[in-house]
C-alpha positions in Angstrom: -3.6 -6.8 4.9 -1.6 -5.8 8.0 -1.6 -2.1 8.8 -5.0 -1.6 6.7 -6.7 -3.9 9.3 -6.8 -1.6 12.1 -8.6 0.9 10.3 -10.7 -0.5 7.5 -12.5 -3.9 7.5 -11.5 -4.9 3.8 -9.3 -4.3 1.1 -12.6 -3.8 -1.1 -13.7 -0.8 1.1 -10.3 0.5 1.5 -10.1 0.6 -2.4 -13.9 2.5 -1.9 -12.5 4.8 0.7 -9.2 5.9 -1.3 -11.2 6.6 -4.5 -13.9 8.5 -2.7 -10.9 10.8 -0.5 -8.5 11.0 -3.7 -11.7 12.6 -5.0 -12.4 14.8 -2.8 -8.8 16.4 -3.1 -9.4 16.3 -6.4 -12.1 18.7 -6.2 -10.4 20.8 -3.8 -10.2 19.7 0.2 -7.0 20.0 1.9 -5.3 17.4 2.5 -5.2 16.2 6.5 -1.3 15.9 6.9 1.6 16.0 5.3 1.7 15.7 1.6 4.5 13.0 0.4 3.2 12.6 -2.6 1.6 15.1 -5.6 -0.4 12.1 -6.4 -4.0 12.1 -4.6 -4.3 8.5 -4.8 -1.4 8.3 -2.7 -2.4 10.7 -0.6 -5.8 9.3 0.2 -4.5 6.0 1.4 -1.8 7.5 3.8 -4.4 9.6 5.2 -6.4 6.3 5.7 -3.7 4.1 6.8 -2.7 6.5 9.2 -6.3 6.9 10.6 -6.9 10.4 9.8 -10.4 9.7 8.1 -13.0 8.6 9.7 -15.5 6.2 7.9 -18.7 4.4 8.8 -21.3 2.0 7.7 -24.1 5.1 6.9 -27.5 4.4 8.5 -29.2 1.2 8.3 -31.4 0.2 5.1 -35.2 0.3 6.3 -36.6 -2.9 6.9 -37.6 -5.5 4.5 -41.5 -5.0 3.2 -41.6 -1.3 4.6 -42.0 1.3 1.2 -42.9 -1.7 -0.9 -45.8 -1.7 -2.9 -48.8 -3.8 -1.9 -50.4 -6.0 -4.1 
């Protein structure tokens, strides 16, 4: 994956993260550098390439049993 590597952990998630950012410009945000491309798609990987979005995991899932229904 080279350059993706230092920034996101996968191809999978960095397919995630693109979609989710080329969303947000969709809807609006401005854009975190400088635009290249009038496509969002494209813009949403340079930005994450380039390291100017920061992403993580989200909190851990509750542990296993805890919420569940007793029987």
């Amino acid at each position: 994956m080279g350059i993706i590597d230092q920034h996101v952990d996968s191809k999978f998630r960095f397919v995630l993260l693109s979609a989710q950012r080329a969303e947000q410009l969709l809807r609006g945000a401005p854009p975190r550098g400088e635009v290249r491309s009038p496509k969002v798609a494209r813009t949403a990987m340079e930005e994450l390439i380039t390291g100017q979005i920061d992403w993580d995991y989200g909190p851990r899932p509750s542990e296993a049993g805890e919420g569940a229904e007793e029987e």
